[in-house]
Residue frames as a rotation matrix with the C-alpha (Angstrom) as fourth column:
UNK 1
0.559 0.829 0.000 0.00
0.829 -0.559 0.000 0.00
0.000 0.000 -1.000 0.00
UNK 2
0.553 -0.222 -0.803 2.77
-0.053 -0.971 0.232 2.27
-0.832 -0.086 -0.548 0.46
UNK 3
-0.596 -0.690 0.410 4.69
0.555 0.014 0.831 1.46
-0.579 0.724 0.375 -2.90
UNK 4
-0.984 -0.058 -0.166 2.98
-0.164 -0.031 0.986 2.23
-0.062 0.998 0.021 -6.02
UNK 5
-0.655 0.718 0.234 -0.52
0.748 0.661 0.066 2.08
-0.107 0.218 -0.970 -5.92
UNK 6
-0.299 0.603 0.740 -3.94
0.020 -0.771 0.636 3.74
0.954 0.205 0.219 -7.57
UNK 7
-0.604 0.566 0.562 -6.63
-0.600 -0.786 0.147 5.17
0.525 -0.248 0.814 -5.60
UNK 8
0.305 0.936 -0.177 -9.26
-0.854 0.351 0.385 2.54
0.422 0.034 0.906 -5.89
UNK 9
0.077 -0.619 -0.781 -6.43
0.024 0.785 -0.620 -0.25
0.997 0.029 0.075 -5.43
UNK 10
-0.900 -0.426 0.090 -5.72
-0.098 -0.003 -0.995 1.47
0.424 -0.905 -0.039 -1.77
UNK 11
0.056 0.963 0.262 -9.89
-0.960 -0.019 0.278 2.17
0.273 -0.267 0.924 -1.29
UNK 12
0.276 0.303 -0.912 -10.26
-0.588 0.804 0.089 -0.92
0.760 0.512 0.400 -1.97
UNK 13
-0.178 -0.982 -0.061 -8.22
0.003 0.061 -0.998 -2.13
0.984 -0.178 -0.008 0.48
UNK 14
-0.968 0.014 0.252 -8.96
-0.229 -0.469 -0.853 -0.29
0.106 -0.883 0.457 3.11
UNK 15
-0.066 0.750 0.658 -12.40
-0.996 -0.006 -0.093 -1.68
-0.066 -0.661 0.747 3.26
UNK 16
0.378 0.082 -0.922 -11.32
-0.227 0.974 -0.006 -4.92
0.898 0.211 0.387 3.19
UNK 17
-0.785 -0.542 -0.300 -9.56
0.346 0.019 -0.938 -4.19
0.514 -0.840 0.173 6.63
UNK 18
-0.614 0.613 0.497 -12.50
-0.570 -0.780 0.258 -2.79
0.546 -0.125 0.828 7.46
UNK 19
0.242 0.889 -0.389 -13.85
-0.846 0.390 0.364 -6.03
0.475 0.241 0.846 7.31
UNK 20
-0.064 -0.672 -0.738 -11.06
0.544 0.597 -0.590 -7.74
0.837 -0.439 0.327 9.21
UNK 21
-0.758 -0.629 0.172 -11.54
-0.049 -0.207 -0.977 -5.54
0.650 -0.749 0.126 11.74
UNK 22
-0.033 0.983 0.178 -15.10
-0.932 -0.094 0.349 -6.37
0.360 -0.155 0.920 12.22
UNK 23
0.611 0.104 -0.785 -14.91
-0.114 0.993 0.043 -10.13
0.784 0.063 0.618 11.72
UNK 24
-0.173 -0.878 -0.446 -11.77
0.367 0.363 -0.856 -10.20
0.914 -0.312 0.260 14.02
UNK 25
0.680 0.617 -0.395 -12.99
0.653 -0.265 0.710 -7.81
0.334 -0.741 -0.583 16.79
UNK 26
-0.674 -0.627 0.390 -10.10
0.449 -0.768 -0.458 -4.70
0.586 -0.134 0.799 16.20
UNK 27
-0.092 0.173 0.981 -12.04
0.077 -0.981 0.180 -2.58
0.993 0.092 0.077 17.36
UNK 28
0.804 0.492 -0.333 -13.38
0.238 0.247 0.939 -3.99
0.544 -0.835 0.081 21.09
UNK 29
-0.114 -0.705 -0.700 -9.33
0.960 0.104 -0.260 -3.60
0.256 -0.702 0.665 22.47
UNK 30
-0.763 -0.184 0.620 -9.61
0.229 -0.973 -0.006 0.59
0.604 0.138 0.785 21.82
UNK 31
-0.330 0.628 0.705 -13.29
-0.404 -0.769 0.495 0.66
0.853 -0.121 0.508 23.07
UNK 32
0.709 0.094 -0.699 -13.11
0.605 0.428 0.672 -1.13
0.362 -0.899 0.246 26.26
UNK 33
-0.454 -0.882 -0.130 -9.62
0.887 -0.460 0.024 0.67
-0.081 -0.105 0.991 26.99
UNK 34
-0.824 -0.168 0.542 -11.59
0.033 -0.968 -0.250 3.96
0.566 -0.189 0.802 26.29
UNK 35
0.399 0.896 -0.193 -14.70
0.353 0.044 0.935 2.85
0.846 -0.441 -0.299 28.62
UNK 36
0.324 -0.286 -0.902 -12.30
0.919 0.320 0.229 3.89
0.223 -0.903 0.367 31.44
UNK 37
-0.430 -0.424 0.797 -12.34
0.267 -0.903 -0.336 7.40
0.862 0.068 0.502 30.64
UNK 38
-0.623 0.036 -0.781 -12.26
0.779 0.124 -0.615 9.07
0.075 -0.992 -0.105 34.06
UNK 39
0.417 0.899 0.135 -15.34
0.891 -0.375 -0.256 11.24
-0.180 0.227 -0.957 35.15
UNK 40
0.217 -0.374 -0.902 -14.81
0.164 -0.897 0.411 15.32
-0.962 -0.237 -0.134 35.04
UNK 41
-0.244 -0.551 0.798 -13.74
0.964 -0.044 0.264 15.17
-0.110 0.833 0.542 30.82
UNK 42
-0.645 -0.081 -0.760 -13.01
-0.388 -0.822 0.418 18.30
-0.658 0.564 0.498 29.09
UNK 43
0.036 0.719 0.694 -15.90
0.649 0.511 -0.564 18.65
-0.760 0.470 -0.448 26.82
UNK 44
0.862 0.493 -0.117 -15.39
-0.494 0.869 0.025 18.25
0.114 0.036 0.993 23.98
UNK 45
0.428 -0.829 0.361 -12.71
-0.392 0.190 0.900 15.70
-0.814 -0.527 -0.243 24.14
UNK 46
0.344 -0.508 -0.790 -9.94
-0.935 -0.260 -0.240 15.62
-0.083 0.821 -0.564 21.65
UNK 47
0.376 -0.079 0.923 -9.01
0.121 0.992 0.036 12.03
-0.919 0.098 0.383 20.13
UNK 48
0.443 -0.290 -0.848 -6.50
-0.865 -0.388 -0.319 11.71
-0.236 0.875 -0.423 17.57
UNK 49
0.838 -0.163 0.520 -6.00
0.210 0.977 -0.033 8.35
-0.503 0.137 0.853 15.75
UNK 50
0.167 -0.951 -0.260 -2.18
-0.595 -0.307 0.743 8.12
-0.786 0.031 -0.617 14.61
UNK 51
-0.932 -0.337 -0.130 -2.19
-0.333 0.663 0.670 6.36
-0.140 0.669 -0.730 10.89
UNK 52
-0.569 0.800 0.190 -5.81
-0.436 -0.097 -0.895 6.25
-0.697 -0.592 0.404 10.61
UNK 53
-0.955 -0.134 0.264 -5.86
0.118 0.644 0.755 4.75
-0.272 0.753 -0.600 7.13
UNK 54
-0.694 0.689 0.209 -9.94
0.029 -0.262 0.965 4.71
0.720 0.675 0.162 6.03
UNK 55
-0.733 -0.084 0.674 -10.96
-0.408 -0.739 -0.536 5.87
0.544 -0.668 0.508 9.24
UNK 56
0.089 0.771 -0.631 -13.04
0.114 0.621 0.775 2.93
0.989 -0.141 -0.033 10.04
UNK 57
-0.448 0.001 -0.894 -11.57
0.873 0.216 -0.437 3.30
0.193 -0.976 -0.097 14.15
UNK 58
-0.964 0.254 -0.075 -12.99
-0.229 -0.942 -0.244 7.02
-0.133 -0.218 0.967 14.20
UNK 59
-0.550 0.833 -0.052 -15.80
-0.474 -0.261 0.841 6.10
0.688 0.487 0.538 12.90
UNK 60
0.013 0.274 -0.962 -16.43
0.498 0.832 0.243 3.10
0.867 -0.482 -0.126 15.81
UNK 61
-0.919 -0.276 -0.281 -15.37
0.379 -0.430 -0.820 6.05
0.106 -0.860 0.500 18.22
UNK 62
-0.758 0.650 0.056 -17.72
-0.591 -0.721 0.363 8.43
0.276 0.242 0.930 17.03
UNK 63
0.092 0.932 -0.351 -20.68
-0.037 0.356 0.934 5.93
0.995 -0.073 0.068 17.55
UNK 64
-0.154 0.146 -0.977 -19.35
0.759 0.650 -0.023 4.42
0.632 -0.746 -0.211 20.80
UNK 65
-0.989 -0.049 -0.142 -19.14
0.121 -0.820 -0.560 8.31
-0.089 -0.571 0.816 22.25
UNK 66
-0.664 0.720 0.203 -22.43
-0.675 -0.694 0.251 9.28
0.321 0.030 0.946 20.96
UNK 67
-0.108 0.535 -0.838 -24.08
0.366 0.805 0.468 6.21
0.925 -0.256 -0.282 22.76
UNK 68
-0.150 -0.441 -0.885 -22.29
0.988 -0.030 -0.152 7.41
0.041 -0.897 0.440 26.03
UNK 69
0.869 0.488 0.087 -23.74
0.460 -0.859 0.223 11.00
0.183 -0.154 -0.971 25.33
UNK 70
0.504 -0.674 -0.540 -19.79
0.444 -0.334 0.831 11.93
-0.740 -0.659 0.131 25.28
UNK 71
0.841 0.046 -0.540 -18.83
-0.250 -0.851 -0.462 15.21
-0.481 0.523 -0.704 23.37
UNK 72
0.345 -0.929 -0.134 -15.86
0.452 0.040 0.891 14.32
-0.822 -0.368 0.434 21.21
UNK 73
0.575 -0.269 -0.773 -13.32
-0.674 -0.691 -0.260 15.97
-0.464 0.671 -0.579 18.36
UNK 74
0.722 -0.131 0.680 -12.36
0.415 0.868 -0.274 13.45
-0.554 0.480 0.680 16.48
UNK 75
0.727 0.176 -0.663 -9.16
-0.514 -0.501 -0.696 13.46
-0.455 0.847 -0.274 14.36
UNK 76
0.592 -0.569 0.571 -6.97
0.272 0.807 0.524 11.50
-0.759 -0.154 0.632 12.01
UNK 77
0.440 -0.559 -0.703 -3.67
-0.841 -0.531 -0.103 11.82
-0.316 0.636 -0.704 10.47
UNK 78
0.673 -0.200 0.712 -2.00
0.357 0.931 -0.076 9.92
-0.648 0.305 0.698 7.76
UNK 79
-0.294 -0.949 -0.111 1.31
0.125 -0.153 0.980 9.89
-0.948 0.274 0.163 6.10
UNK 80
-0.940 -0.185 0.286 -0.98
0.231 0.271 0.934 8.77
-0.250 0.945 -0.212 2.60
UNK 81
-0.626 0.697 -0.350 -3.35
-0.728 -0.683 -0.059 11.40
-0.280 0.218 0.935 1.04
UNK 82
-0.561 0.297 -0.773 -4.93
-0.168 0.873 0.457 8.22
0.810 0.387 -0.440 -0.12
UNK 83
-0.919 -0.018 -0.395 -5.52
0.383 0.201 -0.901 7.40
0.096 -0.979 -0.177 3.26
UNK 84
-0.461 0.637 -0.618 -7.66
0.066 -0.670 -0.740 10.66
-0.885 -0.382 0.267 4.31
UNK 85
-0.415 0.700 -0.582 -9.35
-0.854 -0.080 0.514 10.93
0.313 0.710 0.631 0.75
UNK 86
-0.619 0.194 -0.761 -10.41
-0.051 0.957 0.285 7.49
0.784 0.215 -0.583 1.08
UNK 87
-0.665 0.212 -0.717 -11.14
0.732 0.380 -0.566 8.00
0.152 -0.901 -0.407 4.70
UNK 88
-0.826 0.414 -0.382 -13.56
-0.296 -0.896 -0.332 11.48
-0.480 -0.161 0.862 3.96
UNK 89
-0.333 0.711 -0.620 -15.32
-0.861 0.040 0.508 9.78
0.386 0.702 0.598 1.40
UNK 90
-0.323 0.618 -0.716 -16.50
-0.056 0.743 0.667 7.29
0.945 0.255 -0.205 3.25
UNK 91
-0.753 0.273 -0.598 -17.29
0.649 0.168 -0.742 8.78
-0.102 -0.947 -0.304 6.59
UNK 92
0.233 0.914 0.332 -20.48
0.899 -0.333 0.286 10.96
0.372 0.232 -0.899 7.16
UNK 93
-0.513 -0.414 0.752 -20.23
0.196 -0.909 -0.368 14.95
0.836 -0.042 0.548 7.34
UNK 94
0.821 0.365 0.439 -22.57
-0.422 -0.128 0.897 15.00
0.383 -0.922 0.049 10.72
UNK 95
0.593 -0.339 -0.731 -19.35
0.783 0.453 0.425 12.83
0.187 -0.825 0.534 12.63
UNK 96
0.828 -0.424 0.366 -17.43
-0.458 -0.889 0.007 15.87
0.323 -0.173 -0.930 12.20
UNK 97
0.143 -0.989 0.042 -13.77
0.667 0.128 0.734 14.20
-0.731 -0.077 0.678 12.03
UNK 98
0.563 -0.712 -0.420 -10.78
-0.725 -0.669 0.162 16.11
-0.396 0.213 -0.893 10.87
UNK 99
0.880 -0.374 0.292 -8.84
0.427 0.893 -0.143 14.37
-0.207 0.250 0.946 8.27
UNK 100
0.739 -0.599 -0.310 -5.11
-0.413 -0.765 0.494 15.30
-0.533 -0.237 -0.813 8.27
UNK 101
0.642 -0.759 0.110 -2.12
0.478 0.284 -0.831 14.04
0.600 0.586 0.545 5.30
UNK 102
0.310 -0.649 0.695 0.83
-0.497 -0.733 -0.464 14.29
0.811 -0.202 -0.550 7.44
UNK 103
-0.221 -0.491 -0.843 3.36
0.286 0.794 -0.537 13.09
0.932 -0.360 -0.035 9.93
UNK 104
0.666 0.519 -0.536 2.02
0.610 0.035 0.792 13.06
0.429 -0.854 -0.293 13.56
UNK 105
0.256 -0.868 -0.426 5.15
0.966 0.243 0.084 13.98
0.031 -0.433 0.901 14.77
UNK 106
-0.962 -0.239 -0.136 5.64
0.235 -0.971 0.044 17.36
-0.142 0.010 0.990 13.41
UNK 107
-0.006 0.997 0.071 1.25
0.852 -0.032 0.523 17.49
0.524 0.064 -0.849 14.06
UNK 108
-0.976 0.070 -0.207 0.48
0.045 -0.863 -0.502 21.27
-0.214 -0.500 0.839 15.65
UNK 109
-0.162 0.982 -0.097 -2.88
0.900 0.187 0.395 20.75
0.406 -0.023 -0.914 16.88
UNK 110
-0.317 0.636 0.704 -5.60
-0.118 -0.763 0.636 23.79
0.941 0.118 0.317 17.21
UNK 111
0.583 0.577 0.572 -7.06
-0.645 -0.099 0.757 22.48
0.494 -0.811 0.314 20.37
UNK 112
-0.289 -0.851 0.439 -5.18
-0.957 0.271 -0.105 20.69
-0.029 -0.450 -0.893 22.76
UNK 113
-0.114 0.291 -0.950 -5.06
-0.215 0.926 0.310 16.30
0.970 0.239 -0.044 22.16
UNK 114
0.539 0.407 0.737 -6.83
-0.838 0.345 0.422 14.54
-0.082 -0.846 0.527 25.20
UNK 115
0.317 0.330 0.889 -6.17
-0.204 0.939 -0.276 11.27
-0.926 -0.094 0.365 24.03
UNK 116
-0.208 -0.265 -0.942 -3.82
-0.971 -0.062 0.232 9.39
-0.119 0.962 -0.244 21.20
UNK 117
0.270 -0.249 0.930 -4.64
-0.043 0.962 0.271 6.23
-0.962 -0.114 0.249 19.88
UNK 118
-0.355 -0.438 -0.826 -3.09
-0.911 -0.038 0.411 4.44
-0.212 0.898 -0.386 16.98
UNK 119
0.368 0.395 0.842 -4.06
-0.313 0.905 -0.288 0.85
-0.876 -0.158 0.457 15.45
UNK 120
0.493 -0.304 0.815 -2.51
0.656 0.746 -0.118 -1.89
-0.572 0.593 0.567 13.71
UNK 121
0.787 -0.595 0.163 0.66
-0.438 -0.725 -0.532 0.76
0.435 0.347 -0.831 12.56
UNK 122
0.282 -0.870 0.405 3.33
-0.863 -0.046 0.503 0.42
-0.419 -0.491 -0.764 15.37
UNK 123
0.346 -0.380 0.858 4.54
0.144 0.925 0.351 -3.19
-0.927 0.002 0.375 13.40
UNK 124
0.721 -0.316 0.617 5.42
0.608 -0.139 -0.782 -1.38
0.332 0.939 0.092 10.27
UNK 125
0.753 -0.657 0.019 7.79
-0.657 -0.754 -0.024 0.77
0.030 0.006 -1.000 12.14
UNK 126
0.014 -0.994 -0.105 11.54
0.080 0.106 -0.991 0.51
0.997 0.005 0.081 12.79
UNK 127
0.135 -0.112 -0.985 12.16
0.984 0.135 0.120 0.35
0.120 -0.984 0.128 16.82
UNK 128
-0.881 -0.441 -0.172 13.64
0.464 -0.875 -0.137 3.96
-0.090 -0.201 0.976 16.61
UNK 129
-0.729 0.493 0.475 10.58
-0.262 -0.842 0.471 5.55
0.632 0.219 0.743 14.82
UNK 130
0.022 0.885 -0.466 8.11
0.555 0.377 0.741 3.08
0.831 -0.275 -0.483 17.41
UNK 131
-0.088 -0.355 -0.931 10.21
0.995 -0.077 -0.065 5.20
-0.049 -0.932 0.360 20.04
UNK 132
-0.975 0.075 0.208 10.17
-0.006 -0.948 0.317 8.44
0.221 0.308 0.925 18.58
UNK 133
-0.241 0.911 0.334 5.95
-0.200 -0.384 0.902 7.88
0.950 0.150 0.274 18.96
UNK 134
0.201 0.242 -0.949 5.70
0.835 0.464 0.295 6.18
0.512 -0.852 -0.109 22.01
UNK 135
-0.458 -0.248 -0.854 7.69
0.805 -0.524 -0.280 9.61
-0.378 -0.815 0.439 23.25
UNK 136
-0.719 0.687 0.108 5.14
-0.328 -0.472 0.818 12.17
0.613 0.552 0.565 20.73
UNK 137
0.169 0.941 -0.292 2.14
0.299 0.233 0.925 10.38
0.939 -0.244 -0.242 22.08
UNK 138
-0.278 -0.200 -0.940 3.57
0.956 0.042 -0.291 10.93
0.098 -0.979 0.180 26.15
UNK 139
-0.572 -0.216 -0.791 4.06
0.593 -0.776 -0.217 14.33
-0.567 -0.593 0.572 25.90
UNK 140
-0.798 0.599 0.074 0.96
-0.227 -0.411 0.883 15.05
0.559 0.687 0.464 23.60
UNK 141
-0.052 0.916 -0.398 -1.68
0.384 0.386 0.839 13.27
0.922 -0.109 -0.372 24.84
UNK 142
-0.287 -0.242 0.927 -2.86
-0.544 -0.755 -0.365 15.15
0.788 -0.609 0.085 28.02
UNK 143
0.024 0.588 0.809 -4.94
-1.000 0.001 0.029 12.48
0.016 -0.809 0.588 29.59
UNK 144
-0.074 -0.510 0.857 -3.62
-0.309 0.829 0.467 9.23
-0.948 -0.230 -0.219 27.80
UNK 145
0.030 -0.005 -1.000 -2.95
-0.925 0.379 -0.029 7.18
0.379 0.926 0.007 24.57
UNK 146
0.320 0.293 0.901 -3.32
-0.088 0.956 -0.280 3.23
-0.943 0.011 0.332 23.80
UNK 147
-0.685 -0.289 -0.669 -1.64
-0.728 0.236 0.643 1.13
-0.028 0.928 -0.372 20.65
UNK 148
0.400 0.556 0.729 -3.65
-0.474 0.806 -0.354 -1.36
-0.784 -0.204 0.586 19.19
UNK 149
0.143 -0.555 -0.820 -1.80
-0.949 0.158 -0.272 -4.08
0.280 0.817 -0.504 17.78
UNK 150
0.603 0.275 -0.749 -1.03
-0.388 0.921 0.026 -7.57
0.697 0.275 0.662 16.52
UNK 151
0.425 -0.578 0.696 0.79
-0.482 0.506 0.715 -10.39
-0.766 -0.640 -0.063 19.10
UNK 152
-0.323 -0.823 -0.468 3.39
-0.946 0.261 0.193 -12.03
-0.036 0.505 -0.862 17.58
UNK 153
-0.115 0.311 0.944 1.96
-0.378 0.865 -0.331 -15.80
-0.919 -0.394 0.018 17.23
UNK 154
-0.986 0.154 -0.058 2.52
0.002 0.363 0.932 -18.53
0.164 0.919 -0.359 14.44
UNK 155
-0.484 0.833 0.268 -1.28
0.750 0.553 -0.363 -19.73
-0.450 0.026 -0.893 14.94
UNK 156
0.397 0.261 -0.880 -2.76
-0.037 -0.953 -0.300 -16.24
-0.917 0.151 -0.369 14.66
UNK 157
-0.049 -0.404 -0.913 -0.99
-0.567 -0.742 0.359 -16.09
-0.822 0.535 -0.193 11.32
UNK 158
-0.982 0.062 0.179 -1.51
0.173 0.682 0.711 -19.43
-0.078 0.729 -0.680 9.92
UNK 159
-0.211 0.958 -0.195 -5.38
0.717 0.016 -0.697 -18.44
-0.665 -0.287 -0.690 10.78
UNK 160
-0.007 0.215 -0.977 -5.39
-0.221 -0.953 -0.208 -15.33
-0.975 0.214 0.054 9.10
UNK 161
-0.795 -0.353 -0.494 -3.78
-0.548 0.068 0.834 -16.42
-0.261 0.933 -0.247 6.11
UNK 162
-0.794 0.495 0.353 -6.36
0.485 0.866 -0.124 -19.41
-0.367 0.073 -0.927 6.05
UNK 163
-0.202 0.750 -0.630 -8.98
0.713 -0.328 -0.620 -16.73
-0.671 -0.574 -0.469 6.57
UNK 164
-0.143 0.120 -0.982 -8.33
-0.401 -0.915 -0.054 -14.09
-0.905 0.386 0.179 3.76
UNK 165
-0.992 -0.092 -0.087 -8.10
-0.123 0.547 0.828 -17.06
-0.029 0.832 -0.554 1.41
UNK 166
-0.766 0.624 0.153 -11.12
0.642 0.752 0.147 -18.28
-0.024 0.211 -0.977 1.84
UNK 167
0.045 0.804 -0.593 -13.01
0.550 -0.516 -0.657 -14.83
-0.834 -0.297 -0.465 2.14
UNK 168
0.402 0.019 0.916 -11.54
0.788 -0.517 -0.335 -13.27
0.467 0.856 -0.222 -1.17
UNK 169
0.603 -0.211 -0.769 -9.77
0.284 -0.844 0.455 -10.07
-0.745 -0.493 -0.449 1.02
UNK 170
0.738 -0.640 -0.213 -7.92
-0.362 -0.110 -0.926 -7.73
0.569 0.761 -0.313 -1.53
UNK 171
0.654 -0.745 -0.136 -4.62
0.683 0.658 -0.318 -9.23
0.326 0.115 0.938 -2.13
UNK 172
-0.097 -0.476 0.874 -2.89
-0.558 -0.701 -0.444 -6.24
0.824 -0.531 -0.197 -0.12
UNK 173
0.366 0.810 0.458 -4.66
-0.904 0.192 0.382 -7.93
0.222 -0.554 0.803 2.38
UNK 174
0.917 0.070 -0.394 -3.89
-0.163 0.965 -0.208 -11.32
0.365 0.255 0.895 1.80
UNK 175
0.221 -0.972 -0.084 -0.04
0.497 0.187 -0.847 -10.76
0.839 0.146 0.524 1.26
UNK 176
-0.152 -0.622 0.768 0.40
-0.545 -0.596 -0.590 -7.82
0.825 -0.508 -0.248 4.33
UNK 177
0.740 0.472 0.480 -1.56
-0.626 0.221 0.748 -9.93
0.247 -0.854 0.459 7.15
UNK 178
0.660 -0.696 -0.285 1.07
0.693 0.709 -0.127 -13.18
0.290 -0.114 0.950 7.41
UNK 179
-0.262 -0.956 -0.128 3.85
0.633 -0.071 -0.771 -10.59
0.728 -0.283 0.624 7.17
UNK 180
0.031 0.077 0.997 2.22
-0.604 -0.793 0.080 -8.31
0.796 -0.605 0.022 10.14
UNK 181
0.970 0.027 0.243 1.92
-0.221 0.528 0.820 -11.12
-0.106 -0.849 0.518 12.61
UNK 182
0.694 -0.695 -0.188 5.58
0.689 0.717 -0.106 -11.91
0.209 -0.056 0.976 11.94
UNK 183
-0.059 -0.401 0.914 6.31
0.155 -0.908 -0.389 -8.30
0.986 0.119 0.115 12.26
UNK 184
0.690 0.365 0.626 4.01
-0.536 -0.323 0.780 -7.60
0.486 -0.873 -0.027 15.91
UNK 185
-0.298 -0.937 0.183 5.59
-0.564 0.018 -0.826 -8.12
0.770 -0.350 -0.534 18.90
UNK 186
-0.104 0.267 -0.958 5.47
0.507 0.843 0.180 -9.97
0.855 -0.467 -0.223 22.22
UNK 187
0.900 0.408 0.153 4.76
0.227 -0.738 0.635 -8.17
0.372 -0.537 -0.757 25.68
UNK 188
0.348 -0.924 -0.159 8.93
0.829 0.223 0.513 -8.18
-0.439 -0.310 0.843 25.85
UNK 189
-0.596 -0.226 0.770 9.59
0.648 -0.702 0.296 -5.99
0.474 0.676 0.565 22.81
UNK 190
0.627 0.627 0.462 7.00
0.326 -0.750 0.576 -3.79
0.707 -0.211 -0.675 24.80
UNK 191
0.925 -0.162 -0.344 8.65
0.266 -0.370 0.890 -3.54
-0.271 -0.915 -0.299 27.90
UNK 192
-0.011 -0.833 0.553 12.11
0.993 0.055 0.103 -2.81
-0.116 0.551 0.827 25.67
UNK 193
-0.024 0.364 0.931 10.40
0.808 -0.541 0.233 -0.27
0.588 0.758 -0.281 23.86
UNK 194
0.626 0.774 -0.098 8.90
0.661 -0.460 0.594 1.55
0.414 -0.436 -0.799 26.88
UNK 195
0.510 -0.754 -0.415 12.40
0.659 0.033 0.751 1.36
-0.552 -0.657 0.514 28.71
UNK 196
-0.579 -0.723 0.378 14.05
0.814 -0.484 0.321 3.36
-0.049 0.493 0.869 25.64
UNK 197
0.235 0.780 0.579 11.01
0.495 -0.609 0.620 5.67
0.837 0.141 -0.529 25.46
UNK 198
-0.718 -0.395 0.574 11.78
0.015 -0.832 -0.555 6.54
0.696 -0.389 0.603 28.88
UNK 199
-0.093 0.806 0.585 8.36
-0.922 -0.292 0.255 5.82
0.376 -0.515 0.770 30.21
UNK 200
-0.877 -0.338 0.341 8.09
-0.469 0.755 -0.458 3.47
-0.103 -0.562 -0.821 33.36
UNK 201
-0.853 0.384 -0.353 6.88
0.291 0.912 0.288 0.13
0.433 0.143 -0.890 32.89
UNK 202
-0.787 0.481 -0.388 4.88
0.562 0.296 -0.772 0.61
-0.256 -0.825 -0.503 36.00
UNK 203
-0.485 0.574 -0.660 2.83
-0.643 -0.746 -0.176 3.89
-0.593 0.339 0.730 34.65
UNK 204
-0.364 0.431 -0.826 1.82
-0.893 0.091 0.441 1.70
0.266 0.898 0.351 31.28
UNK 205
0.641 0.441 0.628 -0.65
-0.201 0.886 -0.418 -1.73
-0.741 0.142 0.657 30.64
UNK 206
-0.587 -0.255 -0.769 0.25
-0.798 0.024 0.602 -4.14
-0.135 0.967 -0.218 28.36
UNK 207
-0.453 0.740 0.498 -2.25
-0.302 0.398 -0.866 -6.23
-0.839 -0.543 0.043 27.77
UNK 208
-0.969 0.056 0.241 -3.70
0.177 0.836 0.520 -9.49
-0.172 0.546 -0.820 25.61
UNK 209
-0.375 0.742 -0.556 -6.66
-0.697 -0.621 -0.359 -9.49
-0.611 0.253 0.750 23.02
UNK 210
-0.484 0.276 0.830 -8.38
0.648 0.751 0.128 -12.45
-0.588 0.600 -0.543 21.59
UNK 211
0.849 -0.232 0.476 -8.09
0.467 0.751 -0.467 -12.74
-0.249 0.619 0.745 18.53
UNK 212
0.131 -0.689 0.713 -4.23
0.879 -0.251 -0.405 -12.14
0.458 0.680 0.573 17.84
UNK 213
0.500 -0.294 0.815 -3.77
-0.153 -0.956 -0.251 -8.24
0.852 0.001 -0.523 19.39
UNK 214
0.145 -0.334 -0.931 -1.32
0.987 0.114 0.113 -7.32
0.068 -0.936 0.346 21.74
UNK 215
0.539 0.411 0.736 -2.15
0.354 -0.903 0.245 -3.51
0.765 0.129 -0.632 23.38
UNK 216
-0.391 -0.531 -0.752 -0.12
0.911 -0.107 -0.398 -1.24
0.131 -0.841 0.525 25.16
UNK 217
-0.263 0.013 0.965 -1.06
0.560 -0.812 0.164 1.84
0.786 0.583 0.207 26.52
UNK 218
-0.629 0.149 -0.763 -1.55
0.766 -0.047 -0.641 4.03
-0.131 -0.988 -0.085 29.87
UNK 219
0.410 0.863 0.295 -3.77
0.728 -0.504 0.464 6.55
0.549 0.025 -0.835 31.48
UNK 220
-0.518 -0.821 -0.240 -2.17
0.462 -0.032 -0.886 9.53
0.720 -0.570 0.396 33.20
């Protein structure tokens, strides 16, 4: 998805993950993890998804807030204009998200960020650049951030693979899933990670998801 590719090829795509993250339950680690939002919130509250691809987790926010009667600002940034085109044109203009082309890193939010999450991303980095966010998201997020992401596990990957065959996912799809579970990590490479980041173990969760995810992330 990041080489060469059209428009429709990446659309495309991106709602096939859509559809993995339904079938699979992606979404349930982020919104259980934000059911713990403590009472007193700044209203509204700022949520920025890091790599937000076709904005299918904003959109799952946006509902689960407006169940919970909880005011939020919704926004997402991506490295690939793809990405946020893809991800405007297929969200509604009442959720009122903010799509953003661009690295997080050098982000200069309008309103200050409550809250960063990111999903299924941190396994395409390099260790340096997973550190470089892990220490962006600390000293951004005012009230906390959360990764969702894959556990490292042969099952989990022979499953998947099994799984996109037999459902027809685009062939982005097909071919990245196998190599992301051999990418994701174990709850070691977390506690590595954290340790070079600077931020103590104790402060952060890390913490198992069925099917496949492994989530780190803290509240401050």
């Amino acid at each position: 998805m990041d080489g060469d590719c059209s428009y429709e090829d990446l659309r495309s795509c991106m709602r096939s993950l859509e559809q993995v993250n339904r079938w699979l339950l992606g979404y349930r680690p982020t919104l259980t993890w934000l059911r713990r939002l403590p009472h007193g919130l700044r209203d509204p509250v700022h949520i920025v998804d890091v790599g937000s691809g076709g904005g299918d987790l904003l959109r799952q926010i946006a509902g689960w807030a407006r169940r919970r009667g909880i005011h939020v600002h919704l926004t997402g940034i991506d490295l690939n204009p793809y990405a946020t085109r893809a991800a405007a044109e297929s969200t509604r203009k009442e959720l009122g998200i903010t799509w953003v082309t661009g690295d997080a890193l050098e982000y200069q939010p309008k309103k200050p960020v409550d809250i960063v999450v990111s999903s299924l991303m941190a396994h395409h980095l390099e260790d340096e650049a997973i550190i470089a966010l892990l220490q962006w998201m600390e000293a951004t997020a005012q009230m906390g951030w959360f990764i969702n992401d894959l556990e490292r596990s042969k099952r989990a990957c022979r499953t998947f693979a099994w799984l996109a065959g037999v459902v027809g996912w685009h062939r982005f799809v097909r071919h990245d899933g196998p190599v992301s579970f051999r990418r994701a990590f174990r709850k070691e490479d977390w506690r590595r990670l954290l340790a070079m980041a600077e931020i103590p173990q104790e402060a952060a969760m890390i913490e198992h998801s069925r099917p496949g995810r492994l989530c780190v992330g803290r509240w401050k």
